[in-house]
N, C-alpha and C positions, 0 to 999 in steps of 0.2 A: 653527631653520633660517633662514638667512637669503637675501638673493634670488638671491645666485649657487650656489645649489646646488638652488634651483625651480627654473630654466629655462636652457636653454644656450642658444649662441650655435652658428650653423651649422658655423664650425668644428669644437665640439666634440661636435657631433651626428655630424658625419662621422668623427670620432675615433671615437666609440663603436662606430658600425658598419665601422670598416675601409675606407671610403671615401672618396674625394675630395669635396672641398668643391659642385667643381660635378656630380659625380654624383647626391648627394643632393639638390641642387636640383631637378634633372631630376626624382628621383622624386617631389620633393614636386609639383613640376608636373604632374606624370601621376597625382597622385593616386594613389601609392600606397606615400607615409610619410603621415604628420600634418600636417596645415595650420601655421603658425606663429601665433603672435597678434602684436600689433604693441603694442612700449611705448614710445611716441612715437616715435623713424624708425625705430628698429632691432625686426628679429624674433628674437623666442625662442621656442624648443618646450621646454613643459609636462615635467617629467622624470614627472609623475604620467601624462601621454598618452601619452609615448612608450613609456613601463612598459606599459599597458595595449594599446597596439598589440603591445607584440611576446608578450604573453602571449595576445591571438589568433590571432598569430599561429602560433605553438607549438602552439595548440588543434588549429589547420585543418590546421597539417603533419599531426601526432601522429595523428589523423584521417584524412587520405590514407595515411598511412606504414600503420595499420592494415588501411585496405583493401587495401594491397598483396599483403598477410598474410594475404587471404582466397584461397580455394583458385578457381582459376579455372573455368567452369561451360563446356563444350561449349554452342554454338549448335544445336539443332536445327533442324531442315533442315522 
C-alpha cells in the first residue's frame, strides 16, 4: 500500500460519506467523525480510523435498532 490509499484528504472523506466538504468539517469540529492528524500543513484521516469509527458505529445503531424490536412494557401506576 502506499500513502495515498492510508489516509485521505478531507475532500475525499466527504466523498465517502455523501457530504460536503465543509459539513464534515463541522462534524469533525463537534467531535463526532475522527480527529485528522497533521503531515506537515496538510490533515489527513487514518482510512484504518475511519474504518473503525464507522464499524462502532454500526455496532451502537444495530444495538439501538434491536431495542426497538423489543416488545414495549406498560408503566405501572
Amino acid at each position: 500500500m502506499n500513502f495515498e490509499t492510508l489516509y485521505l484528504t478531507v475532500d475525499q472523506c466527504a466523498a465517502r460519506y455523501s457530504i460536503s466538504k465543509r459539513h464534515f468539517l463541522t462534524l469533525v469540529t463537534r467531535g463526532d467523525m475522527p480527529q485528522p492528524i497533521k503531515i506537515g500543513t496538510c490533515n489527513r484521516w487514518s482510512i484504518r480510523v475511519l474504518e473503525e469509527f464507522e464499524a462502532e458505529l454500526l455496532d451502537k445503531n444495530s444495538v439501538a435498532f434491536e431495542m426497538t424490536l423489543q416488545p414495549c412494557r406498560k408503566r405501572r401506576k
